[in-house]
MARVEX-662122 format. One record per atom (N, C-alpha, C): residue in three letters; x, y, z. Coordinates in nm, 2 decimals. Atoms other than C-alpha are relative to their C-alpha. Layout:
N
REC  vexdren    east   north      up
REC      ala       X       Y       Z
...
//
This chain:
232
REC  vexdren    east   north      up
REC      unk   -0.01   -0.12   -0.08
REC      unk    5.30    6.79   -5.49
REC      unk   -0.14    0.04    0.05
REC      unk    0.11    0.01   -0.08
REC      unk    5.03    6.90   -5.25
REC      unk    0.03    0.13    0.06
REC      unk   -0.02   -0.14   -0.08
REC      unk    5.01    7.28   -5.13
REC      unk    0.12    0.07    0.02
REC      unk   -0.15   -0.07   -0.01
REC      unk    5.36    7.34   -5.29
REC      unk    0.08   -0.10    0.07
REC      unk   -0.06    0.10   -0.07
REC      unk    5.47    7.05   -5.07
REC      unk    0.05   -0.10   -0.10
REC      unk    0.00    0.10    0.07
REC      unk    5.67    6.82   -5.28
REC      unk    0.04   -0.19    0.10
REC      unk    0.02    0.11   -0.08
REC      unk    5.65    6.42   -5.24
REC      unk    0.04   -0.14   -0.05
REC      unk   -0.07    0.11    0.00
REC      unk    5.89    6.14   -5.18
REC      unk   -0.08   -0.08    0.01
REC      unk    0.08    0.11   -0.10
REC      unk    5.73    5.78   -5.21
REC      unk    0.09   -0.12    0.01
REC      unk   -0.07    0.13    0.03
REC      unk    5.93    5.49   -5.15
REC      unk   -0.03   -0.15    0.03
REC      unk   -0.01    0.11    0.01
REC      unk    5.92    5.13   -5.16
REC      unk    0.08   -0.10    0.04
REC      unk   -0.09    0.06   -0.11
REC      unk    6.11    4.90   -4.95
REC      unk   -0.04   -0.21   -0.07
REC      unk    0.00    0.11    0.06
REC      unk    6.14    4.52   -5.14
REC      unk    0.14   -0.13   -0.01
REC      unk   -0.13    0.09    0.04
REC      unk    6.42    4.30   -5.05
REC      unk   -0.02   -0.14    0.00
REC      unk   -0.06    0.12    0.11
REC      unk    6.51    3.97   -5.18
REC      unk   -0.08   -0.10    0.09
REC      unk   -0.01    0.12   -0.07
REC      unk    6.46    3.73   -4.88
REC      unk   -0.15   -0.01    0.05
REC      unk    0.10    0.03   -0.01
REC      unk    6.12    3.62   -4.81
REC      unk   -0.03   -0.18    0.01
REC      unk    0.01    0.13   -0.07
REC      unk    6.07    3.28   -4.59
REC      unk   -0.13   -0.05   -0.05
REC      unk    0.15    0.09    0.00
REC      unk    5.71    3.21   -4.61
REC      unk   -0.08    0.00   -0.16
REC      unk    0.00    0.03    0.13
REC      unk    5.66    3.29   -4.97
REC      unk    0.09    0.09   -0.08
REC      unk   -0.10   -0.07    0.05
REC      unk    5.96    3.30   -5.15
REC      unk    0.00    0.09   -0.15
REC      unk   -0.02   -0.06    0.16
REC      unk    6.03    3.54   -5.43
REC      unk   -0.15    0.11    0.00
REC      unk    0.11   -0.02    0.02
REC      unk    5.70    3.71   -5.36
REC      unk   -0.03    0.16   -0.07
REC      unk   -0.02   -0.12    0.07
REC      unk    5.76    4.09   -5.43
REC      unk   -0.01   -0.02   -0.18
REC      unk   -0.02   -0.05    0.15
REC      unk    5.81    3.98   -5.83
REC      unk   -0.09   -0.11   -0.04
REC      unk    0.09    0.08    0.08
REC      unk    5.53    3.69   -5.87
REC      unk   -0.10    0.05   -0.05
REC      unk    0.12   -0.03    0.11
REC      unk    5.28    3.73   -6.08
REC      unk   -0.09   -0.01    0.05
REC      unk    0.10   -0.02   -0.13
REC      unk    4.97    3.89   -5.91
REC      unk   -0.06    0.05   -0.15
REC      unk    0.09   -0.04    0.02
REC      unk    4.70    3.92   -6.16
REC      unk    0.05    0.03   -0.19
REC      unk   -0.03   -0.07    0.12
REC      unk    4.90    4.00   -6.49
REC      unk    0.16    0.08    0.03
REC      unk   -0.08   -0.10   -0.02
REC      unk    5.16    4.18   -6.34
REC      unk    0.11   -0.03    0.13
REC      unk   -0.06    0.04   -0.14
REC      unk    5.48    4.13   -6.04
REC      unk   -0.06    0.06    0.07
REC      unk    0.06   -0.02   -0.14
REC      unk    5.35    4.17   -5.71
REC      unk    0.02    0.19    0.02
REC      unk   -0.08   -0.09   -0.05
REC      unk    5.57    4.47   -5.66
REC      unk   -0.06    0.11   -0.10
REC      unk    0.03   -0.10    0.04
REC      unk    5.44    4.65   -5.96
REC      unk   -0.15    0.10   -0.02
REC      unk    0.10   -0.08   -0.05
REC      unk    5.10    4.74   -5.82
REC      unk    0.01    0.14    0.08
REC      unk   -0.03   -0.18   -0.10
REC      unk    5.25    4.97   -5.56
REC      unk    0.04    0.08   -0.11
REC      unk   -0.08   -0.13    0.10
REC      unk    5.48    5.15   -5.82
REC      unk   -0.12    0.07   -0.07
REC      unk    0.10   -0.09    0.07
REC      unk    5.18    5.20   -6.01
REC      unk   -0.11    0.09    0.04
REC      unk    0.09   -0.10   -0.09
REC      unk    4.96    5.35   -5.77
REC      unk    0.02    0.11    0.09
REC      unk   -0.09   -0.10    0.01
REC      unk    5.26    5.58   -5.70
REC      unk    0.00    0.12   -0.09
REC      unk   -0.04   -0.07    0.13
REC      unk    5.31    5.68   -6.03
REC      unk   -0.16    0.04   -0.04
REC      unk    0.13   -0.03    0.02
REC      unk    4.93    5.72   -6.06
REC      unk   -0.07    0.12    0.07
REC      unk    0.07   -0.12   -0.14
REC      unk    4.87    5.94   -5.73
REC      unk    0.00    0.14   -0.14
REC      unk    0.00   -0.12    0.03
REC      unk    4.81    6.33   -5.82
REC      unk    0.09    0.07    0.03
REC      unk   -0.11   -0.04   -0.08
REC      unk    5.04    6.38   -5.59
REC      unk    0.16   -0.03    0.04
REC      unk   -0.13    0.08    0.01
REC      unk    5.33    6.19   -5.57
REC      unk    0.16    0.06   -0.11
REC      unk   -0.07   -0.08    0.06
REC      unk    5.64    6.37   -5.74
REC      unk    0.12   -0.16   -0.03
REC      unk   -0.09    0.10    0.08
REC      unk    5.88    6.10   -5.77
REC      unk   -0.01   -0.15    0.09
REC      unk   -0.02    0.15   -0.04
REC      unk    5.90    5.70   -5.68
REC      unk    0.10   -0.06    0.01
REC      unk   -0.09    0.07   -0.02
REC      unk    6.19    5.50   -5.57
REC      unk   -0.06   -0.16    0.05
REC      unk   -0.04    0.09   -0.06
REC      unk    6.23    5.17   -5.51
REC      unk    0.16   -0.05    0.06
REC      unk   -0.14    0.00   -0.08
REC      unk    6.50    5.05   -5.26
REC      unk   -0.02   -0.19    0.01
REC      unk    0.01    0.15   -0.05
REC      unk    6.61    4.67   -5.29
REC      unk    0.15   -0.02    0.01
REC      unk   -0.19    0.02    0.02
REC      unk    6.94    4.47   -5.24
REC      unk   -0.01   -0.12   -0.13
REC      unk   -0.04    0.13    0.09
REC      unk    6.85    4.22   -5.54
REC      unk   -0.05    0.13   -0.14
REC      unk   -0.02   -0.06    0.14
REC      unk    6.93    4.34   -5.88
REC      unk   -0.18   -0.03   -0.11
REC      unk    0.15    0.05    0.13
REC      unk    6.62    4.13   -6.06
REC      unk   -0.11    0.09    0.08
REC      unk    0.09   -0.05   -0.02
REC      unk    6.38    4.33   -5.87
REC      unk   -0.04    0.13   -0.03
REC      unk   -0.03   -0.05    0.06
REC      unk    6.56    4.63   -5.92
REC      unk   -0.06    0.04   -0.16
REC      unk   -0.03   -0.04    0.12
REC      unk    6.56    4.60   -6.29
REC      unk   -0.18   -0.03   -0.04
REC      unk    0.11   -0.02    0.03
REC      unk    6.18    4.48   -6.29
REC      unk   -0.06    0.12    0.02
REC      unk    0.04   -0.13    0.02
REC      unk    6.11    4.82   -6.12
REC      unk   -0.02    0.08   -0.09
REC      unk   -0.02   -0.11    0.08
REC      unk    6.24    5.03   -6.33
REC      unk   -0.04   -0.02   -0.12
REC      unk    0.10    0.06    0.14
REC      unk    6.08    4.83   -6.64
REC      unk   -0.16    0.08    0.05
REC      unk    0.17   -0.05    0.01
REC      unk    5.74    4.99   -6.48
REC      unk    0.02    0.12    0.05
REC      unk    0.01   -0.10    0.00
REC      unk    5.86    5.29   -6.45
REC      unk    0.06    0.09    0.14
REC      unk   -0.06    0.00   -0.12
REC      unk    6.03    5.34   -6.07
REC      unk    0.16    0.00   -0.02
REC      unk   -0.15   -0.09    0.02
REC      unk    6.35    5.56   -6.03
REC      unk    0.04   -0.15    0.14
REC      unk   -0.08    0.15   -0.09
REC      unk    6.58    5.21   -5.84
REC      unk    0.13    0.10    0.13
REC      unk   -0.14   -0.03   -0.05
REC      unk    6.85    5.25   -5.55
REC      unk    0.04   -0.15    0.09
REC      unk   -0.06    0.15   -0.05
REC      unk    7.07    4.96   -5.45
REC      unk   -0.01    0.00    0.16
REC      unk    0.00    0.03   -0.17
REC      unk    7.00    4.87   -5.07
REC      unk    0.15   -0.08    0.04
REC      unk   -0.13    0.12   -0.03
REC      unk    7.35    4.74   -4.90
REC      unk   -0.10   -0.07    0.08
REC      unk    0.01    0.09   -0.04
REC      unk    7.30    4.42   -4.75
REC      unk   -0.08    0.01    0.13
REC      unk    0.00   -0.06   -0.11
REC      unk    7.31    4.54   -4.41
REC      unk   -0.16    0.00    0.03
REC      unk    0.14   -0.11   -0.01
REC      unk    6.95    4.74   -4.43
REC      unk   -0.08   -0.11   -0.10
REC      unk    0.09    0.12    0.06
REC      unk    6.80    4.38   -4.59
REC      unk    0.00   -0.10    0.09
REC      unk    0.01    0.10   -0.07
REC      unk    6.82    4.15   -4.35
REC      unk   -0.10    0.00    0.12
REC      unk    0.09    0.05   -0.09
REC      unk    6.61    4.02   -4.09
REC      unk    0.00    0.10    0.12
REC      unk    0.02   -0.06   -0.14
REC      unk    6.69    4.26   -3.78
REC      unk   -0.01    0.14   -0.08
REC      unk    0.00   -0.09    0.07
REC      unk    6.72    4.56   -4.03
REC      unk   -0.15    0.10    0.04
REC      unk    0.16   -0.09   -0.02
REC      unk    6.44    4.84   -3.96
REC      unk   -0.04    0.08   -0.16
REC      unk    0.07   -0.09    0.11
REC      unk    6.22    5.00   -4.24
REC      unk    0.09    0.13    0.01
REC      unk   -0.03   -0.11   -0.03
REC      unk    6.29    5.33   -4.08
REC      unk    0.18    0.01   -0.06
REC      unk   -0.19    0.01    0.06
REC      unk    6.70    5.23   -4.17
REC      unk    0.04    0.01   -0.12
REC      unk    0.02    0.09    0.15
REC      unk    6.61    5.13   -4.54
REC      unk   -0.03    0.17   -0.02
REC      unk    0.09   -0.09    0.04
REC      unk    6.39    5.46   -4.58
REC      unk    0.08    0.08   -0.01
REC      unk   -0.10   -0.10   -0.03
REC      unk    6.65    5.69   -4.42
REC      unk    0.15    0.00   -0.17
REC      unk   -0.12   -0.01    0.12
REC      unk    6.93    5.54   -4.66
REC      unk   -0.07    0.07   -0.17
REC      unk    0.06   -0.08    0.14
REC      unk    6.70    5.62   -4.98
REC      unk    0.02    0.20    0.00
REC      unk    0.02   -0.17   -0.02
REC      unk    6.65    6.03   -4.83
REC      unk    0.16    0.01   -0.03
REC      unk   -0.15   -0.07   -0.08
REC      unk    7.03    6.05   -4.75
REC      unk    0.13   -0.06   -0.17
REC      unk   -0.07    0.03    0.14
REC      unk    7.11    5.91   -5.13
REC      unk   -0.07    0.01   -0.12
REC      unk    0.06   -0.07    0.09
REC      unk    6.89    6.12   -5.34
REC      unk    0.07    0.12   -0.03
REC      unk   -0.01   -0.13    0.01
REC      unk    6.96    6.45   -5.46
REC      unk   -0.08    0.10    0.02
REC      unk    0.08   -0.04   -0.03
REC      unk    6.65    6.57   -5.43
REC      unk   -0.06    0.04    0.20
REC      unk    0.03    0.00   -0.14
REC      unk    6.50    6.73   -5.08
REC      unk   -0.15   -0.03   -0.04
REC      unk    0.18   -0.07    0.04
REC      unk    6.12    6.70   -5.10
REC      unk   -0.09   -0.05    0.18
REC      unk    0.02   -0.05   -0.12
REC      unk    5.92    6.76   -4.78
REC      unk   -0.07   -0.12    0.09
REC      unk    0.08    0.09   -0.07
REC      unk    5.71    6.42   -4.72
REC      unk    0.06   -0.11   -0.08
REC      unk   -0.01    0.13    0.01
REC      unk    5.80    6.07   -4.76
REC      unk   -0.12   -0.11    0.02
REC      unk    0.09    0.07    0.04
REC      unk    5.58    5.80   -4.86
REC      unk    0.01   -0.09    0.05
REC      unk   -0.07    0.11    0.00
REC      unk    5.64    5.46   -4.73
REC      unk   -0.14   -0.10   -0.03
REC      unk    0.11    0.10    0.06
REC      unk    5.45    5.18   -4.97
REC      unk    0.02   -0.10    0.00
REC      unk    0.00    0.14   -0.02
REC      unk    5.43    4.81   -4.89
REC      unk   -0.03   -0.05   -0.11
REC      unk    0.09    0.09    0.15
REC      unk    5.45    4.61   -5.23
REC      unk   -0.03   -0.11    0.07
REC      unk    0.01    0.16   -0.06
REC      unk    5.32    4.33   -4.98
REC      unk   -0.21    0.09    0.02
REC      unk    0.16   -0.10    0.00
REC      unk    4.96    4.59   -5.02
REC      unk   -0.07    0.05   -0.17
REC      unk    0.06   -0.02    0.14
REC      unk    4.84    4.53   -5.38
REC      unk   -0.14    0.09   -0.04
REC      unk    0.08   -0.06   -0.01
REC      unk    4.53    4.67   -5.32
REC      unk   -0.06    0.12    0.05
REC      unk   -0.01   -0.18   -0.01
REC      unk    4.62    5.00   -5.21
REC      unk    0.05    0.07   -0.13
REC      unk    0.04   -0.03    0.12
REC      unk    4.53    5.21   -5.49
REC      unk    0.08    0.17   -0.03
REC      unk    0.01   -0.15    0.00
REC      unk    4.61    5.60   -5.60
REC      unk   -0.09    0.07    0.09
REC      unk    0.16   -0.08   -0.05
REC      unk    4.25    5.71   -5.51
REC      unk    0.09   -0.05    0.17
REC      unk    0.02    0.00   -0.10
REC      unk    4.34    5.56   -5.15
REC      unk    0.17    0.11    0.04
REC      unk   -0.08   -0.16   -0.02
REC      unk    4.68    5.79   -5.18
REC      unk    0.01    0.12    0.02
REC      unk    0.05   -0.16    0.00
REC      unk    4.52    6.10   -5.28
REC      unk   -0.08   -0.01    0.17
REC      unk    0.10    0.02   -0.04
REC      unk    4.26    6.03   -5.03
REC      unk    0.06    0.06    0.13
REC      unk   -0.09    0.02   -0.16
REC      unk    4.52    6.00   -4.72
REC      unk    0.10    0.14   -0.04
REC      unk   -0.06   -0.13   -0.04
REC      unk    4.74    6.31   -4.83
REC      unk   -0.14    0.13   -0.01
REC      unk    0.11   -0.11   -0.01
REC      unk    4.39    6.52   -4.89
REC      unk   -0.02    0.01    0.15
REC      unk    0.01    0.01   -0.20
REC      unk    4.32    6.42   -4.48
REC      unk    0.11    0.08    0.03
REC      unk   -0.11   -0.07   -0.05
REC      unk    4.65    6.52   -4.42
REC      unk   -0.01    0.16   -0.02
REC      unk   -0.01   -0.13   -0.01
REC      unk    4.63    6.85   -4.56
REC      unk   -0.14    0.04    0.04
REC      unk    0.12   -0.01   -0.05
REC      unk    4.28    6.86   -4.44
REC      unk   -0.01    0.08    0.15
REC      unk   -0.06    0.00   -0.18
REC      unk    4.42    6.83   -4.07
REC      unk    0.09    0.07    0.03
REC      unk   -0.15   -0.10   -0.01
REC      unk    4.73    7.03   -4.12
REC      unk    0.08   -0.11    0.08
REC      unk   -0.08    0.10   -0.10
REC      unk    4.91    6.71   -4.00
REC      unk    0.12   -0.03   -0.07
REC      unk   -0.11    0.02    0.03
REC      unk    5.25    6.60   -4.02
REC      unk    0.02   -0.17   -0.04
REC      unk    0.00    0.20    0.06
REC      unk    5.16    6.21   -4.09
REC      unk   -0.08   -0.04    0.02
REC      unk    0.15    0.09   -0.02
REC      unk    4.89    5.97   -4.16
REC      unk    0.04   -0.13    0.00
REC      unk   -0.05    0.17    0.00
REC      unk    4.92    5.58   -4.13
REC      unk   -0.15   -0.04   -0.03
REC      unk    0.13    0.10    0.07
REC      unk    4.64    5.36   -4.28
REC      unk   -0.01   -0.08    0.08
REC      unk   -0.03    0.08   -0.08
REC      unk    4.46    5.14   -4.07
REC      unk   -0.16   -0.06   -0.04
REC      unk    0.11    0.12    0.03
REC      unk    4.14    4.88   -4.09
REC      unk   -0.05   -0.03    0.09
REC      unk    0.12    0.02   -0.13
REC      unk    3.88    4.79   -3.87
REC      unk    0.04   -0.14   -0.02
REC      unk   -0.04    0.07   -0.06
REC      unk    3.97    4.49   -3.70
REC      unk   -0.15   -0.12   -0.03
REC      unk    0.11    0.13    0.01
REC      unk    3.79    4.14   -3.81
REC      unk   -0.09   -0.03    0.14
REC      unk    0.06    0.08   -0.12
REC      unk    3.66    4.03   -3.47
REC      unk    0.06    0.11    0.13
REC      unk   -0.03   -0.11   -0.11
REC      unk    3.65    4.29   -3.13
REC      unk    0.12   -0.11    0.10
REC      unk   -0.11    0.04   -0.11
REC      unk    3.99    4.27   -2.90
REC      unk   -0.13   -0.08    0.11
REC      unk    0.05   -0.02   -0.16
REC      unk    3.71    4.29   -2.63
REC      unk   -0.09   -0.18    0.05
REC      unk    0.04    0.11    0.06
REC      unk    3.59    3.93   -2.76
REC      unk    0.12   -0.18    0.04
REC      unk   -0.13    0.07   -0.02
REC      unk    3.97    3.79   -2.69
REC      unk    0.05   -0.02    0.11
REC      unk   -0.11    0.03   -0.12
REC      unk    4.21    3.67   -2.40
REC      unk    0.07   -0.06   -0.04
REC      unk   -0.12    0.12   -0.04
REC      unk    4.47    3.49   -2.24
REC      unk   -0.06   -0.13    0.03
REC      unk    0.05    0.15   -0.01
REC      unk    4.42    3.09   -2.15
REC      unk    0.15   -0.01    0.07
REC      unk   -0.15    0.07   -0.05
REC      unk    4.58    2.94   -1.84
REC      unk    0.02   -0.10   -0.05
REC      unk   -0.05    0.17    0.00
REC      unk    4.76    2.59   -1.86
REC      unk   -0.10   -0.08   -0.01
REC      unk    0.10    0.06   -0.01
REC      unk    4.47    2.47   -1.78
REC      unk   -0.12    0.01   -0.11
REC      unk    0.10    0.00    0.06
REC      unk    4.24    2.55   -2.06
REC      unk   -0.12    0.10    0.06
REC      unk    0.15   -0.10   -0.08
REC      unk    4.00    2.75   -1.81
REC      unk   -0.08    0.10   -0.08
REC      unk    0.04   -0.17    0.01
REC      unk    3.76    3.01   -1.95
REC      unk   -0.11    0.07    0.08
REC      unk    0.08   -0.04   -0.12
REC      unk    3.57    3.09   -1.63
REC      unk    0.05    0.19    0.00
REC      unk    0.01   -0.14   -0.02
REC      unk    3.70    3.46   -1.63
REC      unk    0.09    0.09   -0.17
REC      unk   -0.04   -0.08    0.14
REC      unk    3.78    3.49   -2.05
REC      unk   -0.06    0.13   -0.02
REC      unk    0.07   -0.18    0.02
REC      unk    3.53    3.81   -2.09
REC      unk   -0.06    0.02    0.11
REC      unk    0.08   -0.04   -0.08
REC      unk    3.41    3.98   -1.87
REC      unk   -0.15    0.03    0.02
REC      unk    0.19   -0.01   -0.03
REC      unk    3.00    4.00   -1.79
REC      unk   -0.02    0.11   -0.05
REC      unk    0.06   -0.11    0.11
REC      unk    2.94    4.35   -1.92
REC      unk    0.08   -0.03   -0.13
REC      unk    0.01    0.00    0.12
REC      unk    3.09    4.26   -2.23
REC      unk   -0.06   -0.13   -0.04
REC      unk    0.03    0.09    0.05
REC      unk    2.93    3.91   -2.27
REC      unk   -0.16   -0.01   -0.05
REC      unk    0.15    0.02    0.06
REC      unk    2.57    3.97   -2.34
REC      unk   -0.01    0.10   -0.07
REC      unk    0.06   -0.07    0.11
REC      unk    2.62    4.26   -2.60
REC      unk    0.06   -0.07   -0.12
REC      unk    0.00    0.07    0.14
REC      unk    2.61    4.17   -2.95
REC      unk    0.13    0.05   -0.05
REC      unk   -0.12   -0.06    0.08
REC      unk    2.90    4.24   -3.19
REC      unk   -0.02    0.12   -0.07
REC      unk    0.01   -0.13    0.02
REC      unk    2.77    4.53   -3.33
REC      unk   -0.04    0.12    0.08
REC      unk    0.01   -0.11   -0.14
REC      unk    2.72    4.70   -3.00
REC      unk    0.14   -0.01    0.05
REC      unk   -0.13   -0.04   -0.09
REC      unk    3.07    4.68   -2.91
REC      unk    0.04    0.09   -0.09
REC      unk   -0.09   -0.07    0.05
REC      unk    3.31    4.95   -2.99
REC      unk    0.08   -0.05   -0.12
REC      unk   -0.06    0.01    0.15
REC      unk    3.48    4.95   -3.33
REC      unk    0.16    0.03    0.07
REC      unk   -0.18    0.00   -0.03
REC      unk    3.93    4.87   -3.31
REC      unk    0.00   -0.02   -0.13
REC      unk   -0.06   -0.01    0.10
REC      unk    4.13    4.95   -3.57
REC      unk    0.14   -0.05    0.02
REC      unk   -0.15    0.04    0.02
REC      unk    4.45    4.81   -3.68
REC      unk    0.07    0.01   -0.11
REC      unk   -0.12   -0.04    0.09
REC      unk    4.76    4.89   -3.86
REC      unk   -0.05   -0.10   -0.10
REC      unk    0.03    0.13    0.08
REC      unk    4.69    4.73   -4.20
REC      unk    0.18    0.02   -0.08
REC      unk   -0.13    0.05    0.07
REC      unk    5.04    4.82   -4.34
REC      unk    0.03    0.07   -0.13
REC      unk   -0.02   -0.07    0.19
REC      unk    4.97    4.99   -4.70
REC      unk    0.00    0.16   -0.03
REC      unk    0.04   -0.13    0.01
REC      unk    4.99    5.35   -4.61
REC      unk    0.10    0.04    0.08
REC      unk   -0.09   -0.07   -0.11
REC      unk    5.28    5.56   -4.44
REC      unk    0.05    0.11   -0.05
REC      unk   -0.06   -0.14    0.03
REC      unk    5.31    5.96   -4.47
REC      unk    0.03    0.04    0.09
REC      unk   -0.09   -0.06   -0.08
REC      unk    5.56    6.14   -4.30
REC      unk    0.03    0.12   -0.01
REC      unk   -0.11   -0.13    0.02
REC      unk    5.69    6.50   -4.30
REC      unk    0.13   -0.03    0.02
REC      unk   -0.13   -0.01   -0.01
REC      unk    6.04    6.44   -4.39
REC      unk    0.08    0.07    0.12
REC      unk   -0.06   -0.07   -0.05
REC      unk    6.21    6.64   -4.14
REC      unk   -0.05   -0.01    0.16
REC      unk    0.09    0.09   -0.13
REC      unk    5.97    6.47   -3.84
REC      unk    0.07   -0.14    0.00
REC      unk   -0.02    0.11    0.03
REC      unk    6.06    6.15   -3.98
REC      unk    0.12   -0.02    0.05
REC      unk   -0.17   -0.04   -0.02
REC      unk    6.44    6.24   -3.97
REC      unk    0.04    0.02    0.18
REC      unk    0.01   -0.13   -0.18
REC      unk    6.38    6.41   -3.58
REC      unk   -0.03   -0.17    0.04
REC      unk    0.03    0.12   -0.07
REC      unk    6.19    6.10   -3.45
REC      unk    0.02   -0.12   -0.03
REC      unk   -0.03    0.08    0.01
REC      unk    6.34    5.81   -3.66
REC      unk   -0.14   -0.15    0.00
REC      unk    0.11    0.09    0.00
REC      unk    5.98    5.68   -3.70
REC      unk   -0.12    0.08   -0.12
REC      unk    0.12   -0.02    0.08
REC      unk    5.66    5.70   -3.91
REC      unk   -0.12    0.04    0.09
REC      unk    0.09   -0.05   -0.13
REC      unk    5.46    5.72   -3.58
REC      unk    0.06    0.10    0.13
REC      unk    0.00   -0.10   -0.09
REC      unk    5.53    6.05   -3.48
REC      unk   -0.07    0.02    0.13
REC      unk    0.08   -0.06   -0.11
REC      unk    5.44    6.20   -3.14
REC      unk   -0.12    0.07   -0.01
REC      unk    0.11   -0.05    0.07
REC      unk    5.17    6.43   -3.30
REC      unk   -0.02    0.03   -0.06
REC      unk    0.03   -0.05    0.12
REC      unk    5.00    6.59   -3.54
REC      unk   -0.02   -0.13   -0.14
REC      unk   -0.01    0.10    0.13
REC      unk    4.95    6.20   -3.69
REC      unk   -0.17   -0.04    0.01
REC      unk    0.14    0.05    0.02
REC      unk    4.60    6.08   -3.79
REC      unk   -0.01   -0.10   -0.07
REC      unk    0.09    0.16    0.06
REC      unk    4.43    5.74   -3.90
REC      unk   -0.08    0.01   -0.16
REC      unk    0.07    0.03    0.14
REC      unk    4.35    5.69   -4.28
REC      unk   -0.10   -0.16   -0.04
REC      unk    0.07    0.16   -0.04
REC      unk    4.04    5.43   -4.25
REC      unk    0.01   -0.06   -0.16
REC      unk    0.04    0.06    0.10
REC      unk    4.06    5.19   -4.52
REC      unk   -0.13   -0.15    0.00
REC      unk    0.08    0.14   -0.02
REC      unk    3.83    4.88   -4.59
REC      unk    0.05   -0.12    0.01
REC      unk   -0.11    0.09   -0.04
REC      unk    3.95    4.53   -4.53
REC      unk    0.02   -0.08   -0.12
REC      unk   -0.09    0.04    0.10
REC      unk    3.95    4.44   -4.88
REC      unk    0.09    0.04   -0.06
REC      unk   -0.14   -0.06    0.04
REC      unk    4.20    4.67   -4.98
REC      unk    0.09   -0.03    0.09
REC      unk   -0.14    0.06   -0.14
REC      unk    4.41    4.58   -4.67
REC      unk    0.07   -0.10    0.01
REC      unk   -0.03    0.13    0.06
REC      unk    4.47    4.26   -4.78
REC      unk    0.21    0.03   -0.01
REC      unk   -0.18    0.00    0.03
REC      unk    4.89    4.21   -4.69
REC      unk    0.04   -0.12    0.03
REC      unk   -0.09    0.09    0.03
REC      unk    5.08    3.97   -4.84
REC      unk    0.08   -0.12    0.07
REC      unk   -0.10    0.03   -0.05
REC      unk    5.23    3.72   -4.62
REC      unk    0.04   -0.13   -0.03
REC      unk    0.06    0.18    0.07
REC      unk    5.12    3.33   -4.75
REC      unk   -0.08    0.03   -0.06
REC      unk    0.09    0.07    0.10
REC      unk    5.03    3.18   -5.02
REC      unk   -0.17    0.08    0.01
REC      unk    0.15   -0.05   -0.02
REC      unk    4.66    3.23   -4.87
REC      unk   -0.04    0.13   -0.03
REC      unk    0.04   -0.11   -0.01
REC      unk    4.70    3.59   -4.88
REC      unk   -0.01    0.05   -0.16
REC      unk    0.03   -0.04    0.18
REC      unk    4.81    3.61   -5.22
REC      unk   -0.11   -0.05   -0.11
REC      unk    0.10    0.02    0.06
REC      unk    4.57    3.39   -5.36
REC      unk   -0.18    0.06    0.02
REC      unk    0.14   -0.08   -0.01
REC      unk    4.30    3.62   -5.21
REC      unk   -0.03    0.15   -0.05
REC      unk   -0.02   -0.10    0.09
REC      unk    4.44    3.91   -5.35
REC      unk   -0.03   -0.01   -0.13
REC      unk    0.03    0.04    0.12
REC      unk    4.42    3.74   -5.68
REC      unk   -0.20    0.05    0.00
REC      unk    0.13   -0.01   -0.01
REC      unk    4.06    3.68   -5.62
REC      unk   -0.07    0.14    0.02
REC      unk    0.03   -0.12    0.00
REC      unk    4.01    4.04   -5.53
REC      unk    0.02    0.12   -0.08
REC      unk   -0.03   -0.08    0.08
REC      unk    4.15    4.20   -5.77
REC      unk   -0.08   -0.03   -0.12
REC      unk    0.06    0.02    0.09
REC      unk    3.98    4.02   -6.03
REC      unk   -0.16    0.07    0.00
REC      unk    0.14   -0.03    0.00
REC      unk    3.66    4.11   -5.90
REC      unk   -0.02    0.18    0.01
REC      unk    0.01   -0.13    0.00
REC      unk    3.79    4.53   -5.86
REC      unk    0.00    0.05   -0.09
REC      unk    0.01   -0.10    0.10
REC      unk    3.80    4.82   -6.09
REC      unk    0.21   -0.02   -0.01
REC      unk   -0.14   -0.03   -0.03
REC      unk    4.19    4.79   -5.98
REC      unk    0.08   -0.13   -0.15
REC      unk   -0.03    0.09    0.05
REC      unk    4.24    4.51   -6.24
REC      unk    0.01    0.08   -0.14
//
């Protein structure tokens, strides 16, 4: 709870994962993948209660071994065209509880912490805003990038004022990293999104914590980073 405001977080983990299978419950460091988020849930200051929402039972029941209130996802709201926003909604609308902000945590974002929880609802009530989204400075400037015709050509890839300044003279881009989604409930509900129309602001994180899950590669760099954090 936060200024009397109490605070939904949920967790969204279903079964089917193509590029590495099983990966919500492998072993990340000591512990299932999945049970970093819960714990950095259950860790916040803030945070009032934790769900996790899956459609497979074994994940389920690891949850709740670390401490995360479970709800059965139907099938439906797991599959491949399925929206977050769909998954999220079914958790609100099969609780008992009302509470005024919703949480939404990527167990595919091991390295998003408590501290970076508190951190992003203090902003929020800072700003008097109705949502924050986490986001990360961008490895390499868009302004650096293009298209490529058929041909291979790069006669008109960047343009001349951006080709002779350095990379630290260009403008800073940020991008969605994925491990952070607060909502005022009742926004969330209205607009059927996490990226409300206003009142939403940017939670900067760094790009080792941003680290999401998608290959092999990712996980074994999470490994590596975690070993080397306080987060271990």
């Amino acid at each position: 709870m936060i200024d009397g405001k109490s605070i939904l977080t949920v967790i969204l983990a279903r079964s089917g994962s193509k590029r590495l299978p099983n990966k919500n419950i492998l072993d990340l460091a000591g512990k299932p993948l999945i049970a970093w988020s819960i714990d950095s849930g259950l860790k916040s200051k803030y945070i009032d209660k934790v769900i996790v929402s899956s459609d497979s039972d074994e994940i389920l029941d690891i949850s709740k071994k670390y401490g995360a209130d479970i709800i059965k996802r139907p099938s439906i709201l797991a599959n491949d065209t399925a929206s977050s926003f769909d998954a999220v909604k079914h958790t609100i609308e099969n609780i008992k509880d009302v509470l005024d902000y919703v949480v939404l945590l990527q167990p595919t974002s091991p390295l998003r912490n408590n501290k970076h929880i508190d951190e992003a609802f203090e902003l929020l009530n800072k700003n008097r805003a109705d949502a924050i989204i986490s986001v990360t400075e961008v490895d390499h400037s868009p302004l650096w990038s293009s298209t490529l015709p058929k041909d291979g050509s790069m006669s008109n890839f960047i343009t001349k004022d951006i080709l002779g300044k350095r990379s630290q003279d260009l403008e800073k881009y940020y991008r969605l990293n994925g491990a952070l989604y607060i909502c005022k409930t009742k926004r969330l509900l209205e607009e059927s999104t996490f990226f409300i129309k206003d009142q939403i602001f940017a939670y900067k994180m760094d790009r080792e914590s941003s680290v999401d899950i998608d290959e092999r590669i990712d996980f074994e760099l999470a490994e590596v980073l975690l070993a080397m954090s306080d987060n271990h």
